[in-house]
C-alpha positions in Angstrom: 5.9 -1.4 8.8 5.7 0.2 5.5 3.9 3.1 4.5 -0.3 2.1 4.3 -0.9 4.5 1.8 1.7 5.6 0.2 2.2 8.7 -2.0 1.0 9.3 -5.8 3.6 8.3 -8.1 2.1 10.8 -10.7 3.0 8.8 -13.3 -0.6 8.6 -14.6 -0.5 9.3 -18.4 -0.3 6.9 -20.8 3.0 8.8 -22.1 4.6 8.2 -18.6 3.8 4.9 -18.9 5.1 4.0 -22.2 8.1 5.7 -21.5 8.6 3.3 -18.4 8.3 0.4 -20.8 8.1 -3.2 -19.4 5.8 -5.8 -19.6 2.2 -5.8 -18.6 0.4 -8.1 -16.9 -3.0 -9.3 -15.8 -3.2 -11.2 -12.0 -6.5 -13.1 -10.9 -7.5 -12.3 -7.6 -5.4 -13.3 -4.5 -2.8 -14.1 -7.0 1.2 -14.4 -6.2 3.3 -12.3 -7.9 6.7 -13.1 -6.2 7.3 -14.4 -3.0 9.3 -13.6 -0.4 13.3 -14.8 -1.1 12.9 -15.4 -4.7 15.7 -13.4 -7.1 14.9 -9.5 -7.6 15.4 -8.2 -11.0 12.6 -6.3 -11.9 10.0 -3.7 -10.0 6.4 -3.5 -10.5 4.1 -0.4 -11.2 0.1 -0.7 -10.4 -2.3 0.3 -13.3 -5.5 -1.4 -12.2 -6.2 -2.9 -8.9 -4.1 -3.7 -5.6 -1.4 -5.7 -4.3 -1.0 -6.9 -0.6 3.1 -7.5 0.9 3.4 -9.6 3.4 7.2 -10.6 5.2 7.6 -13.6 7.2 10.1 -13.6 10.3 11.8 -16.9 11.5 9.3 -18.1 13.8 6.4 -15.6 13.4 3.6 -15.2 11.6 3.8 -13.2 8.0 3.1 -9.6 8.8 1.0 -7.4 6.6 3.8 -4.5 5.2 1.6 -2.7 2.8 -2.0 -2.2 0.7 -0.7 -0.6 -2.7 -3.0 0.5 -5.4 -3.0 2.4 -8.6 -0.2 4.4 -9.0 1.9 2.5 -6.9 5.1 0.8 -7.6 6.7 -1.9 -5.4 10.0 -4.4 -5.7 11.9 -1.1 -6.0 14.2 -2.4 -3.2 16.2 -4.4 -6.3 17.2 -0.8 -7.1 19.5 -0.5 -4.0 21.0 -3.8 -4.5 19.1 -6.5 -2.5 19.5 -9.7 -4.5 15.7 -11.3 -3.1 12.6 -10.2 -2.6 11.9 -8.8 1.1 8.1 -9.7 1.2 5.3 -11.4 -0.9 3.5 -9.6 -3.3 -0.1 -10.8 -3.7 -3.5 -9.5 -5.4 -5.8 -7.8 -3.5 -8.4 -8.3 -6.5 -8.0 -8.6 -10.8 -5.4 -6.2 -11.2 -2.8 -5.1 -14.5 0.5 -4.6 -13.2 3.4 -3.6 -15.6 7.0 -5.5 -14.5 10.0 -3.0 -15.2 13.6 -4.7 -15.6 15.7 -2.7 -12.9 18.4 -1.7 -15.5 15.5 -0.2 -17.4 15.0 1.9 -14.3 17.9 2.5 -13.6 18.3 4.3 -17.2 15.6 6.3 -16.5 16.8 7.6 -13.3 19.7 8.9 -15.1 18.4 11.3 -17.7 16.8 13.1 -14.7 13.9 14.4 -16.0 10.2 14.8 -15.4 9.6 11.3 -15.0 12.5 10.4 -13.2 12.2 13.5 -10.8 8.6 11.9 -9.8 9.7 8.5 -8.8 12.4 10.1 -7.1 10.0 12.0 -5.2 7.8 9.1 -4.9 10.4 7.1 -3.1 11.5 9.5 -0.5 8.0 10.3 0.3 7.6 6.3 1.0 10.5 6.4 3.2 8.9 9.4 5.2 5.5 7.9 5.3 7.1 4.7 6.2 8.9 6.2 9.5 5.4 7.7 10.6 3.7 4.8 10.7 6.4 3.5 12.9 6.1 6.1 15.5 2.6 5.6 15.4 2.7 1.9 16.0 5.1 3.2 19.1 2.7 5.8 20.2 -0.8 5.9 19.4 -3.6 3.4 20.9 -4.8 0.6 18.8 -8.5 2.3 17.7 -6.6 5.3 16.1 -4.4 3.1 14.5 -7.1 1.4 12.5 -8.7 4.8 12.1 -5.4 6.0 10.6 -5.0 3.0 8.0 -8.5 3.3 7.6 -8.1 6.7 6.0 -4.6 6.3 4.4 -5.8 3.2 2.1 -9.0 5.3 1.0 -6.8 8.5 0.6 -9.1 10.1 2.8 -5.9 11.6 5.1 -5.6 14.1 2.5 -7.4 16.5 0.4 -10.3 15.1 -1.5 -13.7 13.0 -1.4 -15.7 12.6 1.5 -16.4 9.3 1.2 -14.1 6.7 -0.6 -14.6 2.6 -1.3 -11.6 0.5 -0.1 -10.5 -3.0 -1.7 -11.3 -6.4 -0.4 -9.6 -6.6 3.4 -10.2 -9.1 5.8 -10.5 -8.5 10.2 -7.2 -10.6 10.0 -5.7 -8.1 7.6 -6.7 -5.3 9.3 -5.1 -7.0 12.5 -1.7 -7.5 10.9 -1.3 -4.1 9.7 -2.5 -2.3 13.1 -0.9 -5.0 15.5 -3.7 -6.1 17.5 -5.8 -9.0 17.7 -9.6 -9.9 15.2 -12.0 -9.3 17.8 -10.3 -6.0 18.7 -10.5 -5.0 14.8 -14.1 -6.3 15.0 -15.0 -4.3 18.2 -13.4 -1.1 16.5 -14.8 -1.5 13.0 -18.5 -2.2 14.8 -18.1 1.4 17.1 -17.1 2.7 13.7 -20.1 1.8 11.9 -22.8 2.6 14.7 -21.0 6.1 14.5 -21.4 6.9 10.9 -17.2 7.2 9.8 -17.9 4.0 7.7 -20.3 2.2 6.5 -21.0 -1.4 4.6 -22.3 -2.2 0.8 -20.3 -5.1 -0.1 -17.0 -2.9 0.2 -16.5 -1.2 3.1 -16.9 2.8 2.6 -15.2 4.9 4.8 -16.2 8.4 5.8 -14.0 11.2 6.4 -15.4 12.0 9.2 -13.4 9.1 10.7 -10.8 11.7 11.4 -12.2 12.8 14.4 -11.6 9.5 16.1 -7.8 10.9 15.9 -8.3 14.4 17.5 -9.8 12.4 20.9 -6.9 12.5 23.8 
């Protein structure tokens, strides 16, 4: 399962963006961007709002693979050479998301410089990101999982606020990305709440004291 939340791109100025060219593009909510198989020729960069991947196995259910947000790119597997797209890409909510032709990229990543040293950094912190949420899927029990996404899509598994609002995500979501069942999520959420690491005002806001569910043994 990819990375929940993965790492700052740190292409944030509009100069960095400009320089990555491409065309932007505004999504209603819950909005398909590509799906999964279609031809991949381009990769996407997140200036307002979220996307939602989702892969589909033969004979299973589609499997949540990762909540992006701003800052975020995501189809950068057409890079590498992959012909199709290995997941859906879907809006979380309105967002503006600018589609960069891969050869365009690819040009970029040549004249190694600032902003091609940052999504070079950006990608081989995905892939580490991506390998810990493995083992934790392997290791950890299902409560600290959701406390860990929990705290990885509201950036709170780092340095910074203490509090922080997530997008729009559903028990079933939740489920898919921690591997366990709704009423487990709900149980979870609910022990959460009563405890004080989040809390609910239309959005769910989680606390950073949620960490401590992931020091208990």
């Amino acid at each position: 399962m990819k990375r929940i939340k993965k790492p700052r791109s740190h292409i944030d100025s509009s100069s960095a963006r400009a320089a990555l060219g491409g065309k932007l593009s505004h999504y209603r909510d819950k909005q398909i961007i590509y799906s999964q198989g279609a031809p991949a020729y381009t990769l996407f960069y997140i200036q307002a709002g979220g996307v939602r991947l989702t892969t589909r196995s033969r004979h299973q259910k589609p499997a949540v693979t990762a909540i992006l947000g701003v800052g975020d790119f995501f189809g950068e597997l057409c890079l590498a050479g992959l012909p199709l797209r290995m997941s859906t890409a879907v809006t979380l909510t309105a967002s503006s998301v600018r589609e960069i032709k891969k050869e365009s990229m690819l040009r970029i990543l040549r004249k190694r410089n600032k902003l091609s040293h940052s999504f070079v950094s950006y990608l081989v912190s995905s892939i580490n990101k991506y390998k810990d949420h493995v083992a934790e899927l392997l290791t950890s029990p299902a409560e600290q999982r959701l406390a860990r996404v929990l705290l990885r899509l509201s950036r709170l598994d780092t340095t910074g606020p203490q509090v922080a609002t997530l997008p729009p995500l559903s028990d079933r979501v939740l489920a898919e990305m921690v591997g366990t069942t709704r009423s487990r999520i709900n149980v979870f959420m609910n022990r959460f709440r009563k405890r004080g690491f989040i809390s609910y005002n239309g959005h769910i806001e989680v606390h950073k004291s949620l960490q401590k569910v992931l020091r208990r043994r």
